[in-house]
PDB file of the backbone (N, CA, C, O) and the ligand in Angstrom, with CONECT records:
HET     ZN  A 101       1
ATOM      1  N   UNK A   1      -0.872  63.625 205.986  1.00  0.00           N
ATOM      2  CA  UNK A   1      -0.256  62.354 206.373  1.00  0.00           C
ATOM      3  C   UNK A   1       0.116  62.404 207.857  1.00  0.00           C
ATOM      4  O   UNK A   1       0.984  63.065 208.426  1.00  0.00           O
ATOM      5  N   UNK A   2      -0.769  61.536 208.325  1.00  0.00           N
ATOM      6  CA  UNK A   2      -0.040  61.819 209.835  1.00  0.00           C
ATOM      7  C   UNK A   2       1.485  61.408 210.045  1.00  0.00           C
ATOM      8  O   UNK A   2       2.026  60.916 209.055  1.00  0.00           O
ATOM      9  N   UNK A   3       2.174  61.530 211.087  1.00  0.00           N
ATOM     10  CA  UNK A   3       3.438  61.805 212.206  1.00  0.00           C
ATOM     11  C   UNK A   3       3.377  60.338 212.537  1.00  0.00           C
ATOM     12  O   UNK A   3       2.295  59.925 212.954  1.00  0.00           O
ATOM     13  N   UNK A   4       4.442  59.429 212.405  1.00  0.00           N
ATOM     14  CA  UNK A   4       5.018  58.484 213.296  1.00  0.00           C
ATOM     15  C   UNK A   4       6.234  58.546 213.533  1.00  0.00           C
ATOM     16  O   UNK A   4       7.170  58.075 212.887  1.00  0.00           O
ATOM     17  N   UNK A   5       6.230  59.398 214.897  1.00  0.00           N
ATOM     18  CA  UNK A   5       7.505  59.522 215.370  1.00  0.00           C
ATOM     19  C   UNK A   5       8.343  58.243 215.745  1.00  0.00           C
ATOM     20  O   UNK A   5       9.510  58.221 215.354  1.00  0.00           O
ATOM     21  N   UNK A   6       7.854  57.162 216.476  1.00  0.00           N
ATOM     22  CA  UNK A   6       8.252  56.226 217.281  1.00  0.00           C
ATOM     23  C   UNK A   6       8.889  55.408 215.461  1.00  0.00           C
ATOM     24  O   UNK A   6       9.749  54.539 215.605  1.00  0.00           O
ATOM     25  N   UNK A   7       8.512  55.677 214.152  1.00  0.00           N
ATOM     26  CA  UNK A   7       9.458  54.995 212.803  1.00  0.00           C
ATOM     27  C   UNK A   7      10.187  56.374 212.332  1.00  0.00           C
ATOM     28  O   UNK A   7      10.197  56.696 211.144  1.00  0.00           O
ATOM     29  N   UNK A   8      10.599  56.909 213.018  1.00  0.00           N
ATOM     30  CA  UNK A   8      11.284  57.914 212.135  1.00  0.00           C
ATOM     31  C   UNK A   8      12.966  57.410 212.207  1.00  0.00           C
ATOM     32  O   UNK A   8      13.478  57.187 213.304  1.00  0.00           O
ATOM     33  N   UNK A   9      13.731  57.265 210.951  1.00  0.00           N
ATOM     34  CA  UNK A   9      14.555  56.875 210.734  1.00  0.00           C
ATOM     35  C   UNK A   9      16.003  57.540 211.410  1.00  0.00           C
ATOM     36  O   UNK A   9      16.190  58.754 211.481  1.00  0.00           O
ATOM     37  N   UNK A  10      16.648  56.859 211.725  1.00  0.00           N
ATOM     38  CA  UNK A  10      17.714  57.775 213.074  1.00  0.00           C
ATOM     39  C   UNK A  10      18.695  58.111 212.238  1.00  0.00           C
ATOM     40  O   UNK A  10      19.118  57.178 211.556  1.00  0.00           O
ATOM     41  N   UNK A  11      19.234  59.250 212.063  1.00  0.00           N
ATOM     42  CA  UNK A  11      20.363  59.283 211.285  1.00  0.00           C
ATOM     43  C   UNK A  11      21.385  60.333 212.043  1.00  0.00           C
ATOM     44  O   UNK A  11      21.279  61.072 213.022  1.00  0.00           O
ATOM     45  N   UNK A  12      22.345  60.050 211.175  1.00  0.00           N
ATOM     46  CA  UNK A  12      23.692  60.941 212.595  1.00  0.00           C
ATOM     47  C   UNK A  12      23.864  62.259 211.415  1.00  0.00           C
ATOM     48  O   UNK A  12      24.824  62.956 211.745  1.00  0.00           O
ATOM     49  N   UNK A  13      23.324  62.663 210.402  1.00  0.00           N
ATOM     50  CA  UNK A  13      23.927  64.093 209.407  1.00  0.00           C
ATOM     51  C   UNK A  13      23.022  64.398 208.060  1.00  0.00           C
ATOM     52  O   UNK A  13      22.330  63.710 207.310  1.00  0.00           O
ATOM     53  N   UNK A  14      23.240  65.221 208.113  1.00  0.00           N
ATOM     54  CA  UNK A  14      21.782  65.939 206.651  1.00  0.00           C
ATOM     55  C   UNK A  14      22.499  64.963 205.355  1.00  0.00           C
ATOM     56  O   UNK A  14      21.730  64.538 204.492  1.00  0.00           O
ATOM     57  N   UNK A  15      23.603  64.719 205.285  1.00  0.00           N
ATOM     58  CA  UNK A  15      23.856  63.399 204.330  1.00  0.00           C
ATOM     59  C   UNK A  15      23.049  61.936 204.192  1.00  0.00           C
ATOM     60  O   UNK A  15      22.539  61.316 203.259  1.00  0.00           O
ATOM     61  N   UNK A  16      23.232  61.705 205.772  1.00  0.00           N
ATOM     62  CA  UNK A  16      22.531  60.608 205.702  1.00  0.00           C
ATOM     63  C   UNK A  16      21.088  60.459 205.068  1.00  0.00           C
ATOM     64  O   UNK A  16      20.780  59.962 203.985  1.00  0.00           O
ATOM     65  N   UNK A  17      20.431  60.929 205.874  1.00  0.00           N
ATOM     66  CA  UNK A  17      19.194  61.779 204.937  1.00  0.00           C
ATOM     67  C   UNK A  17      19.056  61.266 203.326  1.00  0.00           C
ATOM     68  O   UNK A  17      18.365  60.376 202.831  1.00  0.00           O
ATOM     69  N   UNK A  18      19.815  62.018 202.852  1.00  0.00           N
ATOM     70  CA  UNK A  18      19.848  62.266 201.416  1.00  0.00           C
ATOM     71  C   UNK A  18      20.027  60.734 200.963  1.00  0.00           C
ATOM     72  O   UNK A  18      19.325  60.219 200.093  1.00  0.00           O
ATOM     73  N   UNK A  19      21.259  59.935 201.797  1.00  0.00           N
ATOM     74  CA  UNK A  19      21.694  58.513 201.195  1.00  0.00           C
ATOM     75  C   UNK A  19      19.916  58.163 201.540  1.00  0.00           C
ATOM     76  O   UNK A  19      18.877  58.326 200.900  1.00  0.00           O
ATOM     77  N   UNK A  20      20.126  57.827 202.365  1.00  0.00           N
ATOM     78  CA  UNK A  20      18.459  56.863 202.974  1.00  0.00           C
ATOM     79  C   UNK A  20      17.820  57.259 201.936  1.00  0.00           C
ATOM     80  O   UNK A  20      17.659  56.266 201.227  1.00  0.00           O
ATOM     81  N   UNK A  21      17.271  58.359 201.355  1.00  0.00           N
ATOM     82  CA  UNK A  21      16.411  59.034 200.233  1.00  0.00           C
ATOM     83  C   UNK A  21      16.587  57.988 198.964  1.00  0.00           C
ATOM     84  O   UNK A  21      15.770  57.274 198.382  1.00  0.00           O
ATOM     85  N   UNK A  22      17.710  58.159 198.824  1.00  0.00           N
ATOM     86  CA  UNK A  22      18.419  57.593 197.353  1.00  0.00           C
ATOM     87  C   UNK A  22      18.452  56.194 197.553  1.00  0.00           C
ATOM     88  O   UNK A  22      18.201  55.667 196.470  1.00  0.00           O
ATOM     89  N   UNK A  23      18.647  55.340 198.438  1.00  0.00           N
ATOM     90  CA  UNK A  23      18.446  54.157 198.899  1.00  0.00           C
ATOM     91  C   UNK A  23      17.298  53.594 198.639  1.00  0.00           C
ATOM     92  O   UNK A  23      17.308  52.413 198.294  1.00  0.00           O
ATOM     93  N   UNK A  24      16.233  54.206 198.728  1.00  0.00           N
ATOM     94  CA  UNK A  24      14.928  53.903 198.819  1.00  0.00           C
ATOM     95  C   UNK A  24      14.340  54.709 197.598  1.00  0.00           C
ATOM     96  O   UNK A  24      14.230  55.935 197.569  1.00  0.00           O
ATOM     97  N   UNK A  25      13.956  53.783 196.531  1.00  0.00           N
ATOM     98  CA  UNK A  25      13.439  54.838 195.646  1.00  0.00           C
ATOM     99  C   UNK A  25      11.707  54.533 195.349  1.00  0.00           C
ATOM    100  O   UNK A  25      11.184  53.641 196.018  1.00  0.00           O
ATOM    101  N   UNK A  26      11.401  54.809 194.983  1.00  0.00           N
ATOM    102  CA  UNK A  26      10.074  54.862 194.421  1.00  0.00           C
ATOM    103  C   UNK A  26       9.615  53.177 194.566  1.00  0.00           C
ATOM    104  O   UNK A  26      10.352  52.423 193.931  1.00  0.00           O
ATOM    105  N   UNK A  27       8.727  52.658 195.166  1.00  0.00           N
ATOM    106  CA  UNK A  27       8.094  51.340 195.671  1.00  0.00           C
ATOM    107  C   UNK A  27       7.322  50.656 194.636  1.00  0.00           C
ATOM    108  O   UNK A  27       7.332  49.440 194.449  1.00  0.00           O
ATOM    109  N   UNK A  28       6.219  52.081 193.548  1.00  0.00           N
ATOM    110  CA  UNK A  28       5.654  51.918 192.624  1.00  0.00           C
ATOM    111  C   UNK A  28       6.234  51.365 191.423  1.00  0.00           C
ATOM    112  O   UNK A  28       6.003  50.337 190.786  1.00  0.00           O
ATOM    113  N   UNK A  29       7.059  52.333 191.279  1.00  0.00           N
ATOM    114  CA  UNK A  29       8.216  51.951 189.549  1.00  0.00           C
ATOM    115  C   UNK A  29       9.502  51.942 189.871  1.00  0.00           C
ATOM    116  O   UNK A  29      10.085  51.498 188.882  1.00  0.00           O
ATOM    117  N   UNK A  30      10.410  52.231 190.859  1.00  0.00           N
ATOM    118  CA  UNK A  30      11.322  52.427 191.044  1.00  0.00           C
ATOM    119  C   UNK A  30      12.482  53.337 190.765  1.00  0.00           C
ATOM    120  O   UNK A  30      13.704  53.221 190.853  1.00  0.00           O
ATOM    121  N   UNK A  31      11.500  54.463 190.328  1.00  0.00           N
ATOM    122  CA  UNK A  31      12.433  55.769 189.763  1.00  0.00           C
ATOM    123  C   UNK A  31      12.643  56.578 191.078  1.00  0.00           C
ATOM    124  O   UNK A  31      12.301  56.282 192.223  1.00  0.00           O
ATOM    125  N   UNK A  32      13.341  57.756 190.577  1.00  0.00           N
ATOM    126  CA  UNK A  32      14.169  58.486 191.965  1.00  0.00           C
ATOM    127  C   UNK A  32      13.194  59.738 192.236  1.00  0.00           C
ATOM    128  O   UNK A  32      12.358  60.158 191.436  1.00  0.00           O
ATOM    129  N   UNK A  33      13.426  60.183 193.339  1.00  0.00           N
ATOM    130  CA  UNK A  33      12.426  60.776 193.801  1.00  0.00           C
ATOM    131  C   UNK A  33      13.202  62.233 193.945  1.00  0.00           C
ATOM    132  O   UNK A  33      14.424  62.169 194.079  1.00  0.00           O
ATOM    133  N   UNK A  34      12.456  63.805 193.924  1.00  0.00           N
ATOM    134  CA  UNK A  34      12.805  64.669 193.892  1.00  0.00           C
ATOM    135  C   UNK A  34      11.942  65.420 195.172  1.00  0.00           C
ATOM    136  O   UNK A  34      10.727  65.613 195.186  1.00  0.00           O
ATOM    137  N   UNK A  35      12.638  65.679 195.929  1.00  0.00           N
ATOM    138  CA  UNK A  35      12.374  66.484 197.057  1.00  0.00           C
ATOM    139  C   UNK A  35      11.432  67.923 197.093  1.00  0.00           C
ATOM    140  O   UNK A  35      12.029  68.999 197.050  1.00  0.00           O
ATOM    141  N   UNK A  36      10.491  67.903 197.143  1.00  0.00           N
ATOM    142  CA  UNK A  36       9.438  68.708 197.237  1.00  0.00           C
ATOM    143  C   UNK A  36       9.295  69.767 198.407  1.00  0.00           C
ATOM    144  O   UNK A  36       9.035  70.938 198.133  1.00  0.00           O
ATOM    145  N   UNK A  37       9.448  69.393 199.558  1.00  0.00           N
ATOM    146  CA  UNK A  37       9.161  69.924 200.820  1.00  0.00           C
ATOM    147  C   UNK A  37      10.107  69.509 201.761  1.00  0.00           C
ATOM    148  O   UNK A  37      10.421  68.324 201.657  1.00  0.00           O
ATOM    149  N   UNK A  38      10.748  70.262 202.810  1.00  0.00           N
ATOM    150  CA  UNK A  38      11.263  69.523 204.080  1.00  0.00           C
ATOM    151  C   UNK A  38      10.681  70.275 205.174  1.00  0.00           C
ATOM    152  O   UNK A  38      10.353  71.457 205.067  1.00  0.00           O
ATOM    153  N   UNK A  39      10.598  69.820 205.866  1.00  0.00           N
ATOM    154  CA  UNK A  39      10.555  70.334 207.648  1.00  0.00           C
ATOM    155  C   UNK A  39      10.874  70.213 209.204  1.00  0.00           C
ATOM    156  O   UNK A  39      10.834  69.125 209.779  1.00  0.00           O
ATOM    157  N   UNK A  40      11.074  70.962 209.606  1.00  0.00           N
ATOM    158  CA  UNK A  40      11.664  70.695 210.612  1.00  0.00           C
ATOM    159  C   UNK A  40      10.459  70.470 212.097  1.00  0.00           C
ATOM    160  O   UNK A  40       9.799  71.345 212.657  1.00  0.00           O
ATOM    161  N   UNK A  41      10.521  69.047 212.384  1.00  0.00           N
ATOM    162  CA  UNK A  41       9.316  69.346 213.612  1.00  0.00           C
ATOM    163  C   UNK A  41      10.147  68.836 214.662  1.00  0.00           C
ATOM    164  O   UNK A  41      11.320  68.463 214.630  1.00  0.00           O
ATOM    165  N   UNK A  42       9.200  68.898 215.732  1.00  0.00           N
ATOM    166  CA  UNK A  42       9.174  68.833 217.238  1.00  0.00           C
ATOM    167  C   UNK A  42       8.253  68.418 217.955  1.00  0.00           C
ATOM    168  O   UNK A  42       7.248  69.085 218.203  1.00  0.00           O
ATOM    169  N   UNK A  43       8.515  67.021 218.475  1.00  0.00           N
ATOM    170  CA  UNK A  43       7.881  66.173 219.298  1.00  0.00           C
ATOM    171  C   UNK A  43       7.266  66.949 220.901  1.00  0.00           C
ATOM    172  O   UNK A  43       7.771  67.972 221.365  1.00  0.00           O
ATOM    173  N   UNK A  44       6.411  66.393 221.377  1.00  0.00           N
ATOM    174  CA  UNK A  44       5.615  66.710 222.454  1.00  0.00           C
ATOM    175  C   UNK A  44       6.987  66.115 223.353  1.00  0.00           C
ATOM    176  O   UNK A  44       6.823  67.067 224.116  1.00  0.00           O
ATOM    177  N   UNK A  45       7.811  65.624 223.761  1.00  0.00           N
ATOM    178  CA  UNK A  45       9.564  65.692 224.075  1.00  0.00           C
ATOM    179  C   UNK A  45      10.422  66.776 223.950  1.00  0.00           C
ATOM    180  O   UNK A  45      11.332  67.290 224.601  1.00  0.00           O
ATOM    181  N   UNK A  46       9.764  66.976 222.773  1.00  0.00           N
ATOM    182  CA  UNK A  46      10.743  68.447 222.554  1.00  0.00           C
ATOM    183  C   UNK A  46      12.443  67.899 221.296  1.00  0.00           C
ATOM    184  O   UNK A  46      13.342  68.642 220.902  1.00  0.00           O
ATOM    185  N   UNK A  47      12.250  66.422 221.032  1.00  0.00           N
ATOM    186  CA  UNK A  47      13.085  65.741 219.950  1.00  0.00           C
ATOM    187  C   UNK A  47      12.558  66.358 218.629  1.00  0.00           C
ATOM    188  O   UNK A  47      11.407  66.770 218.483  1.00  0.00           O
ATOM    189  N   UNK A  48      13.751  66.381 217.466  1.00  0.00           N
ATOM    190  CA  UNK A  48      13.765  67.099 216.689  1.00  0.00           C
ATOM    191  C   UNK A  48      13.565  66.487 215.577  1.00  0.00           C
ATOM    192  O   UNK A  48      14.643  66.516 214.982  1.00  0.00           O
ATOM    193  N   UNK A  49      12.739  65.908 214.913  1.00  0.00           N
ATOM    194  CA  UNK A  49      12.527  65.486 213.149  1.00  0.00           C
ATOM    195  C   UNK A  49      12.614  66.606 211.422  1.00  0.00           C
ATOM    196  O   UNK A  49      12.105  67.580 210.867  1.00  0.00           O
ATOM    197  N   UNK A  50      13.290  65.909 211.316  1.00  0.00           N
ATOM    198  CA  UNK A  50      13.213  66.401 210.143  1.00  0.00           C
ATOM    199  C   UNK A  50      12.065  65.701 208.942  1.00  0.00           C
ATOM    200  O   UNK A  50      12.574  64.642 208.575  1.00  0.00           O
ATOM    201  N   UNK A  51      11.101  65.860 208.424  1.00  0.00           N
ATOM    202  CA  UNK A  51      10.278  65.724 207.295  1.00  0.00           C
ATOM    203  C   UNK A  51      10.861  65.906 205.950  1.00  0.00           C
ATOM    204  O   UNK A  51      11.432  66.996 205.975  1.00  0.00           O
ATOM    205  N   UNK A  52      10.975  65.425 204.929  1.00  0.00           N
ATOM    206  CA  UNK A  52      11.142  65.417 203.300  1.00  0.00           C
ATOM    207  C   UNK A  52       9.957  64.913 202.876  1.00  0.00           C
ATOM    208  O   UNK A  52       9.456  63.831 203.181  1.00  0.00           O
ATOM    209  N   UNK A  53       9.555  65.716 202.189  1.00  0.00           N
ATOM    210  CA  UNK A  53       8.202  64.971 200.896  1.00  0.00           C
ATOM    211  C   UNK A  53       9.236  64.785 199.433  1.00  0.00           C
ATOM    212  O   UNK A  53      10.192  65.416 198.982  1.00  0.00           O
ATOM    213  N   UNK A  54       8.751  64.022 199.164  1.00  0.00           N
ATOM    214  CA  UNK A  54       9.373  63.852 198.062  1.00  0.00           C
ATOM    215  C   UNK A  54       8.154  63.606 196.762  1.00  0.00           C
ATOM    216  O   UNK A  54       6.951  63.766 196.964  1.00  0.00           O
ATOM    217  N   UNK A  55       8.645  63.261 195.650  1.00  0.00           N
ATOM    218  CA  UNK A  55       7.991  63.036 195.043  1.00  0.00           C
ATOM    219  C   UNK A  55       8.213  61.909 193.623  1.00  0.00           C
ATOM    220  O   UNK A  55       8.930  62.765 193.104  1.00  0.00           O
ATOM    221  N   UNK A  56       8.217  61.168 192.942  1.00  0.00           N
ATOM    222  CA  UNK A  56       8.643  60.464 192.194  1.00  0.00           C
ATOM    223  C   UNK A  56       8.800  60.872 190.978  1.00  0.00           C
ATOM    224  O   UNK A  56       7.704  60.943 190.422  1.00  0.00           O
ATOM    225  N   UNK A  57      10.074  61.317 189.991  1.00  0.00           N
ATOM    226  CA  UNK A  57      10.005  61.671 188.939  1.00  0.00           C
ATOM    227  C   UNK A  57       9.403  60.999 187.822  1.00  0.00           C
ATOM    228  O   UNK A  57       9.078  61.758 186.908  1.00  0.00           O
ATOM    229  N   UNK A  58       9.162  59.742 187.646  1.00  0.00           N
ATOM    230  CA  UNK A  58       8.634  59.462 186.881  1.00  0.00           C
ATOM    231  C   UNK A  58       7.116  59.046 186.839  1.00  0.00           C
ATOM    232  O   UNK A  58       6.436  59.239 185.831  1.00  0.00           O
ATOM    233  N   UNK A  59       6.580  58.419 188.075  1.00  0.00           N
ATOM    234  CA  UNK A  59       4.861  57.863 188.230  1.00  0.00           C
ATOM    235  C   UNK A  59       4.074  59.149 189.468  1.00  0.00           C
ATOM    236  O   UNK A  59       2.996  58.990 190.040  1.00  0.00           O
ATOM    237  N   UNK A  60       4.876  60.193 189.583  1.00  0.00           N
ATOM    238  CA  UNK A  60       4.682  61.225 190.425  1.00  0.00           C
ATOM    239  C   UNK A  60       3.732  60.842 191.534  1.00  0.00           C
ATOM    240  O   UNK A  60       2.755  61.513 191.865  1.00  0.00           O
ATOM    241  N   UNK A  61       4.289  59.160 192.337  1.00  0.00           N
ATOM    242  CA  UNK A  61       3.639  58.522 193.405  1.00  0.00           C
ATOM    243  C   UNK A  61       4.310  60.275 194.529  1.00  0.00           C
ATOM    244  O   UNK A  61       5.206  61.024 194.139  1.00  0.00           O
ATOM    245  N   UNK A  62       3.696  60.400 195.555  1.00  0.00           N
ATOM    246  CA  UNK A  62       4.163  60.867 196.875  1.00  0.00           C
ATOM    247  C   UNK A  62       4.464  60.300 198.010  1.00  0.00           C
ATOM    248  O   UNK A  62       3.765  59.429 198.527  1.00  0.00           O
ATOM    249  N   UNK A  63       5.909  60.902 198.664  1.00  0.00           N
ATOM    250  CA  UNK A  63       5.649  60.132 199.708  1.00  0.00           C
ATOM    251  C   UNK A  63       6.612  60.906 200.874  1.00  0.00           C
ATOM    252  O   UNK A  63       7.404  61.789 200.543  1.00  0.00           O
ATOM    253  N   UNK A  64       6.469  60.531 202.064  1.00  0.00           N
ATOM    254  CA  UNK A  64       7.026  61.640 202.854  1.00  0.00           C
ATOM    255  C   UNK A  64       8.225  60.413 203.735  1.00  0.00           C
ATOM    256  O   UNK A  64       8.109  59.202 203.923  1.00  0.00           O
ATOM    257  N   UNK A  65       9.478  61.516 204.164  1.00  0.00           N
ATOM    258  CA  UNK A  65      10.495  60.043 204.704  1.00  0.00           C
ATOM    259  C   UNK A  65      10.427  61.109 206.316  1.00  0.00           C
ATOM    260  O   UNK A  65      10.376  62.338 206.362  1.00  0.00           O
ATOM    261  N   UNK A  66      10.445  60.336 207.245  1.00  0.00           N
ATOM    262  CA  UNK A  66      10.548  61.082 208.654  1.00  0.00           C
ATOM    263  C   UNK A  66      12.009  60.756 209.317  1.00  0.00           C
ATOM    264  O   UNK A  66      12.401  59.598 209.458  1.00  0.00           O
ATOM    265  N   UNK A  67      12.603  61.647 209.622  1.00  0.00           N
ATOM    266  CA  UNK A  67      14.425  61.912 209.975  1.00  0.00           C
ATOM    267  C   UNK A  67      14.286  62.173 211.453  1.00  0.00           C
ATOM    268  O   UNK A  67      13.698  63.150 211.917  1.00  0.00           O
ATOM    269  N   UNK A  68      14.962  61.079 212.266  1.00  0.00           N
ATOM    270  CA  UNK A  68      15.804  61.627 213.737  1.00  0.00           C
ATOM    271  C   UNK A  68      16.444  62.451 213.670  1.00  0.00           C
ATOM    272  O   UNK A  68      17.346  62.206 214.472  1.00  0.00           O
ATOM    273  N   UNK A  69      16.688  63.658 213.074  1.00  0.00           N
ATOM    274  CA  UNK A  69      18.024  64.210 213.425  1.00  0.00           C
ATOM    275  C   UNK A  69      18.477  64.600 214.840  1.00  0.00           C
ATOM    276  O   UNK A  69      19.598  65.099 214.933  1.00  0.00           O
ATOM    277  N   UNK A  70      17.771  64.440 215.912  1.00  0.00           N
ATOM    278  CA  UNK A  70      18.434  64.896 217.598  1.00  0.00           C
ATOM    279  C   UNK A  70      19.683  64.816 217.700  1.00  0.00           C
ATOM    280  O   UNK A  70      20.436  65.535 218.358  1.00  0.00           O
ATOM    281  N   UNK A  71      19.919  63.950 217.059  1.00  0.00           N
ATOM    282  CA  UNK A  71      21.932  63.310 217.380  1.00  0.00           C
ATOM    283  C   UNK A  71      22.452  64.328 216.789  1.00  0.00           C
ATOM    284  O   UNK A  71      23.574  64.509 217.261  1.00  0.00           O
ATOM    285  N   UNK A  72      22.181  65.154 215.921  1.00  0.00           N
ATOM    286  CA  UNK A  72      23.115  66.255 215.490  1.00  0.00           C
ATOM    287  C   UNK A  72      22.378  67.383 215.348  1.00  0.00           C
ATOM    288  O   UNK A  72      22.837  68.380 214.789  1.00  0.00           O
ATOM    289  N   UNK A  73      21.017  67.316 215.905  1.00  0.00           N
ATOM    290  CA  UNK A  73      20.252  69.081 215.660  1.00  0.00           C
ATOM    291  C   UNK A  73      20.732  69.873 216.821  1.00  0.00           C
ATOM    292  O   UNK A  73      20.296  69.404 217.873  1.00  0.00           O
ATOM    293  N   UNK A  74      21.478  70.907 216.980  1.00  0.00           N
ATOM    294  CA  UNK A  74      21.566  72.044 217.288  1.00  0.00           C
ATOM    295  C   UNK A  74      21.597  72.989 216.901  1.00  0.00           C
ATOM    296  O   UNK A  74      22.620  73.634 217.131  1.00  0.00           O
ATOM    297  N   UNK A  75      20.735  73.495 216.261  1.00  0.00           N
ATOM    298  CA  UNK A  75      20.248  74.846 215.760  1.00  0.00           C
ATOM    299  C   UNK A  75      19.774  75.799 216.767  1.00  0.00           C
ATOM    300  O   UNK A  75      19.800  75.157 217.817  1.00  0.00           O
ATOM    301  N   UNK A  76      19.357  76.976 217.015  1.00  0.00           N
ATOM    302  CA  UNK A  76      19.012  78.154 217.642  1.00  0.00           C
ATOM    303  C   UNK A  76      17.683  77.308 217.511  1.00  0.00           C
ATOM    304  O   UNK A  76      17.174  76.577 216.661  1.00  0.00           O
ATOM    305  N   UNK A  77      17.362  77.790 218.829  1.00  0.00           N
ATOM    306  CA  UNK A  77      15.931  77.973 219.495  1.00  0.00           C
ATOM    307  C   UNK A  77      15.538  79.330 219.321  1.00  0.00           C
ATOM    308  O   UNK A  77      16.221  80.205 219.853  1.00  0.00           O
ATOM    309  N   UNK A  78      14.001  79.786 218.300  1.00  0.00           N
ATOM    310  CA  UNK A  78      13.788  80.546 219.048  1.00  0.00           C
ATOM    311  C   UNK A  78      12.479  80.845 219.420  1.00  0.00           C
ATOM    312  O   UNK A  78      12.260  81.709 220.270  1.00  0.00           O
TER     313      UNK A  78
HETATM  314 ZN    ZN A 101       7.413  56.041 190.771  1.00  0.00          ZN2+
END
C-alpha cells in the first residue's frame, strides 16, 4: 500500500491514535478492527509517522491508518 504522507492524520498522543482507530471502524460492515502491525516511518523531511494495519474482526477487510505523530515523537535517534 503505498505512503500518503501529505493525509496522514495529525494527532498530539499514542491515545489519540487508538480513539481515531475506534472512531472509524470497518467501512465494509462496520465491525471493530484489531491491530495487526504498527510502524514507525520517516519522511524524506525527516517527520515522523506512525503506520497501524489493522484488520477487521469480523469481514477481515484490511486496512492501514497513517499517524502524524511529530508533535509528540521524541524518541532516540539511532
Ligand atoms: Zn468489516
Amino acid at each position: 500500500m503505498a505512503q500518503y504522507y501529505g493525509e496522514a492524520i495529525r494527532v498530539t498522543s499514542m491515545s489519540d491514535e487508538y480513539e481515531y482507530i475506534s472512531a472509524h471502524p470497518c467501512p465494509n460492515c462496520g465491525g471493530r478492527w484489531k491491530v495487526r502491525m504498527q510502524a514507525l516511518l520517516k519522511d524524506a523531511q525527516g517527520r515522523h509517522y506512525d503506520r497501524v494495519d489493522v484488520i477487521c474482526r469480523q469481514c477481515k477487510r484490511c486496512q492501514a491508518f497513517l499517524f502524524d505523530i511529530d508533535s509528540f515523537f521524541e524518541g532516540s535517534r539511532d
